[in-house]
C-alpha positions in Angstrom: -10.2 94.8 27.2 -13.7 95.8 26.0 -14.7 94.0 22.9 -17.1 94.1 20.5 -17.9 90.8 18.3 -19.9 92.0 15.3 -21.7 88.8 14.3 -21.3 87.3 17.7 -24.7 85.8 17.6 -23.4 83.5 14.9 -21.3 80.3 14.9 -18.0 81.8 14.5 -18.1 85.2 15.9 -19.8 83.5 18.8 -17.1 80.3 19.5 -15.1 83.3 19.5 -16.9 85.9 22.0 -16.7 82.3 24.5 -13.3 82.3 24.0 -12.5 86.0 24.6 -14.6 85.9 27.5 -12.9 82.9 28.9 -9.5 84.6 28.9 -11.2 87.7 31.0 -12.5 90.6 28.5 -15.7 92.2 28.7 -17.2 90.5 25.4 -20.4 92.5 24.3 -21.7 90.4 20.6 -23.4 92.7 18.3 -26.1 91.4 15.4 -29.6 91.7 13.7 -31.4 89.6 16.1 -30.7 88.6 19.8 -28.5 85.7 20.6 -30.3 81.9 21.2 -31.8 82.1 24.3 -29.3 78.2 25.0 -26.0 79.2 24.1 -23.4 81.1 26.6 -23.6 84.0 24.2 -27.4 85.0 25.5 -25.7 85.8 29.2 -23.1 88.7 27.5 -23.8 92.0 26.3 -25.5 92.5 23.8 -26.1 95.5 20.7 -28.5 95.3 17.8 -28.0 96.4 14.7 -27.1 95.8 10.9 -23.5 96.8 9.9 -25.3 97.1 6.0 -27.8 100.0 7.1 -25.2 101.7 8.9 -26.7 101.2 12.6 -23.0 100.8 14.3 -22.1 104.7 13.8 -19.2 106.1 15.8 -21.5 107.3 18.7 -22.8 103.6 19.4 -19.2 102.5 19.1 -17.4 104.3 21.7 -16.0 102.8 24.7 -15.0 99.7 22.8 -10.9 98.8 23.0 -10.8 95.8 20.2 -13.4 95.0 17.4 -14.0 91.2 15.8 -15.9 92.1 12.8 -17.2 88.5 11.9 -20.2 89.6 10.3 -19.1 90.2 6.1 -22.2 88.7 3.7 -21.7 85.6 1.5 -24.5 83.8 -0.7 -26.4 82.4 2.1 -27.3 85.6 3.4 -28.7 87.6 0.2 -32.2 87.7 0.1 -34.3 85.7 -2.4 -36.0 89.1 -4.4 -32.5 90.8 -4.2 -29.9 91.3 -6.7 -26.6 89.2 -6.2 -24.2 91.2 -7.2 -25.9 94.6 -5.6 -26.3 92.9 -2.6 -22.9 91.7 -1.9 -21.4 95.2 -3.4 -23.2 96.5 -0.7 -22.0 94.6 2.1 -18.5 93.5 1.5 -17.7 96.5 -0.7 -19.3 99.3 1.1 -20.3 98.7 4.5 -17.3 96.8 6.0 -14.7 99.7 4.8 -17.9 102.4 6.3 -17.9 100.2 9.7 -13.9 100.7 10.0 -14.4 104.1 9.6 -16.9 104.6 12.2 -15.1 102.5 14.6 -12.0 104.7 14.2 -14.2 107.7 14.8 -15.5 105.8 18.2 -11.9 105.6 19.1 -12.1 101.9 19.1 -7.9 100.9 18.7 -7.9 97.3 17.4 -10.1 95.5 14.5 -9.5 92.0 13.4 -11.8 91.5 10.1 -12.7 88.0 9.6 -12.8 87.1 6.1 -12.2 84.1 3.4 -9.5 82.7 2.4 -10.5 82.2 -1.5 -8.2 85.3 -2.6 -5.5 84.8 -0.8 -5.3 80.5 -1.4 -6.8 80.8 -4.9 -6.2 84.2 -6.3 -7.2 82.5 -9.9 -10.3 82.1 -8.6 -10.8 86.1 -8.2 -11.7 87.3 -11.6 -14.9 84.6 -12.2 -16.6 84.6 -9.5 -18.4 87.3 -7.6 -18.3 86.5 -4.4 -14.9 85.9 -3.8 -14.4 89.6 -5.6 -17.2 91.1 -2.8 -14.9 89.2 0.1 -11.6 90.4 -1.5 -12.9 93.8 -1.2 -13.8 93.9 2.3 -10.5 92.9 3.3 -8.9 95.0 1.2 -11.5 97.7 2.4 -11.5 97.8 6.0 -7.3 97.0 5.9 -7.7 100.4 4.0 -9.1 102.2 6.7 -6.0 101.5 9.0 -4.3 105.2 10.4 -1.5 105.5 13.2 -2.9 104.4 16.6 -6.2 102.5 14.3 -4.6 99.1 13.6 -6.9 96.5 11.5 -5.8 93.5 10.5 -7.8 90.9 8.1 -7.7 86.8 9.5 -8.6 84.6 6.4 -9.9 81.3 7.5 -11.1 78.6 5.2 -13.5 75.6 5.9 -14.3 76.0 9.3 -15.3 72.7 10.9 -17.0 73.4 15.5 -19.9 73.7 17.2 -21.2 76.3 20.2 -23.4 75.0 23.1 -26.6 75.5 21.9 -26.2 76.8 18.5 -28.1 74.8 15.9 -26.0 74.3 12.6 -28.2 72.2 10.3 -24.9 71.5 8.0 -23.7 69.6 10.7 -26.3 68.1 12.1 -26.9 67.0 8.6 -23.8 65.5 8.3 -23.9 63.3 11.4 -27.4 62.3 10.8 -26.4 61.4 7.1 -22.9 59.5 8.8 -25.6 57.4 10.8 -27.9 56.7 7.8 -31.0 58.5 8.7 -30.4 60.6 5.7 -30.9 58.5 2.3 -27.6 59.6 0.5 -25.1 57.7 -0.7 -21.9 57.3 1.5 -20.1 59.6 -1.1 -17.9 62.6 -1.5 -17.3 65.2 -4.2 -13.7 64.9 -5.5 -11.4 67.5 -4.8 -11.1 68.8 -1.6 -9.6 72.1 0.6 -8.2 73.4 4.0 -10.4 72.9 6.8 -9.9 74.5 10.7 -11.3 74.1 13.7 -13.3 77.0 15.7 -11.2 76.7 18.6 -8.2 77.3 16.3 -9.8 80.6 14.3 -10.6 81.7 17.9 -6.9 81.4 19.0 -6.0 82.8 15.6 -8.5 85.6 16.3 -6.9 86.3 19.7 -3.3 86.6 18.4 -4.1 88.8 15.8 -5.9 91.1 18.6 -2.5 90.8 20.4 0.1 90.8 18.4 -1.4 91.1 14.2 1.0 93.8 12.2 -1.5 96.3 11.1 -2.5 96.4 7.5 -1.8 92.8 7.2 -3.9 89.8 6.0 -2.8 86.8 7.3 -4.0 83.6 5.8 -4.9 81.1 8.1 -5.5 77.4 8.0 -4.8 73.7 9.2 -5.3 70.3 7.6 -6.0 69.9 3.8 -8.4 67.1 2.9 -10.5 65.8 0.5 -14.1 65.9 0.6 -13.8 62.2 1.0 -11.6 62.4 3.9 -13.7 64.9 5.3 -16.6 62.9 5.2 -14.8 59.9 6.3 -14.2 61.6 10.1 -18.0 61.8 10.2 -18.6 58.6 9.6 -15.7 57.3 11.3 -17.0 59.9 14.8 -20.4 57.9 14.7 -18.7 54.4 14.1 -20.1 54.1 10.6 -16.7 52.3 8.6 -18.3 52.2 5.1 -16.4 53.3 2.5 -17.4 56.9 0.9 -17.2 56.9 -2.7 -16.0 59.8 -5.1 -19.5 60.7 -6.7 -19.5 62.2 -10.3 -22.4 64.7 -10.0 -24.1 67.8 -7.7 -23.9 66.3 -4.2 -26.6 67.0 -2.1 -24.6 67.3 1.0 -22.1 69.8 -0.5 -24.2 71.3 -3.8 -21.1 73.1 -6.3 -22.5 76.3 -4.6 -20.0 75.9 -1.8 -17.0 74.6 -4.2 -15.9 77.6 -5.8 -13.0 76.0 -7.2 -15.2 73.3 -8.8 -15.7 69.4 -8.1 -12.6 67.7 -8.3 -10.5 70.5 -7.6 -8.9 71.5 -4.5 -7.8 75.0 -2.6 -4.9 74.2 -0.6 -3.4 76.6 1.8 -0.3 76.2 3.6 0.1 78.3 6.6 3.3 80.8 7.1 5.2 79.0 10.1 5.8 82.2 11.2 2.6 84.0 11.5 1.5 80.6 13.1 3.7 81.0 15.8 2.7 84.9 16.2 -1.1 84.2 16.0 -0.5 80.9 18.3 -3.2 78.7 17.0 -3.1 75.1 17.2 -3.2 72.4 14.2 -4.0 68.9 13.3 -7.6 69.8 15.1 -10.1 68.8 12.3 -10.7 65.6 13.7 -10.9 66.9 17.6 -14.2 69.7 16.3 -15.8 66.6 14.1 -15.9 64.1 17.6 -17.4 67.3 19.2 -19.7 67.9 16.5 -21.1 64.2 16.8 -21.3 64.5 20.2 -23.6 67.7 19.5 -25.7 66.3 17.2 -26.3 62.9 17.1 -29.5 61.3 17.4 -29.6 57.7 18.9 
């Protein structure tokens, strides 16, 4: 098949353009700026543009089969003089259920929307926070735009723990310079905790929903829940560091509240449907595998 990965250039849409490519589609990965000239991404097709301004109309989308749209906005990506909650309105509201539409004008017959899991895991978490509203809408959104012989379907992944040749991710590199102690933190973890996957995994789970995904449907994906202490404790344990992480009792510098929606010392658990595990064949108990590779990625000796 012909695919398009909106937001290929990234970490997630691009583990998954590797992946798709490795299985024998023509992968083409579509974003703001070109892929990084070192990672297996910069050798496939490539198409500029913004999904926000509207650059992917109908006309530039033709000739594609499948769609990955991997590319929704969350807080990292709203610029520092805009407005929050316009911004994200914009994006998640607006321009996901506008890209759907083009795409079904291109002819395009398959769309897999990546989004969060926060709605779907949490859904008490919906009504005070923003964000999770703007992601709830574009899943809701481009699901919307579904019509006979148009399928989209929405994957929901949470904590998403990887790497891709030549990407640079300064979270994790962080986090394996911190597990060796070149960072001056204390070994210590937030309480609470949530579901983390593996890329490999949200790749599979991508593929399967490509294949097989019921259209119209949101399927909540997941793997392992741990604490934010055990989570750190693989880090430390991948770099042979066995001190003991501590529960810490205020912001953590390695994980500020900003990326704890559900607060410090609560958790967001999600236990996959056996079922749509089996459809969307991804594999489990991973989280541990991605962290070794991480390490081996990033660490400094």
């Amino acid at each position: 098949m012909k695919i398009l990965i909106v937001g290929g250039t990234g970490a997630l849409g691009g583990h998954a353009a590797i992946y798709l490519a490795s299985k024998g589609h023509v992968v083409t990965v579509a974003g703001r700026n070109a892929p990084h000239p070192d990672t297996p991404m910069a050798k496939m097709h490539f198409l500029l543009g913004d999904y926000i301004s509207g650059e992917y109309t109908s006309a530039r989308l033709k000739g594609f089969d499948w769609v990955v749209f991997a590319a929704a906005n969350d807080p990292r990506h709203v610029p520092p003089d805009a407005d929050f909650v316009a911004h994200l309105k914009k994006a998640n509201h607006d321009a996901v259920p506008a890209f759907m539409r083009a795409a079904r004008d291109a002819g395009v017959k398959r769309v897999v929307q990546l989004g969060s899991y926060y709605h779907q895991a949490a859904p008490g978490l919906v009504a005070g926070n923003r964000y999770i509203q703007s992601r709830k809408a574009a899943c809701d959104g481009a699901r919307a735009e579904a019509r006979p012989g148009f399928a989209v379907i929405s994957v929901n992944a949470p904590f998403m723990v990887g790497t891709v040749p030549g990407l640079s991710s300064p979270m994790f590199a962080g986090y394996t310079q911190w597990a060796q102690g070149k960072i001056p933190v204390p070994p210590s973890a937030p309480g609470g905790g949530t579901n983390f996957m593996s890329y490999i995994a949200l790749s599979e789970a991508l593929e399967g929903a490509l294949e097989r995904g019921e259209s119209g449907k949101a399927y909540l994906v997941g793997d392992e829940d741990l604490s934010f202490v055990q989570y750190f404790e693989l880090f430390f344990a991948a770099v042979g560091n066995r001190t003991s992480i501590a529960v810490s009792h205020g912001e953590h510098p390695m994980l500020p509240d900003i990326a704890i929606p559900q607060g410090r010392g609560n958790w967001v658990r999600v236990n996959p449907d056996p079922v749509e595990n089996k459809l969307l064949g991804y594999r489990r108990a991973d989280v541990a595998n991605a962290v070794q590779d991480i390490v081996v990625q990033f660490r400094s000796d």
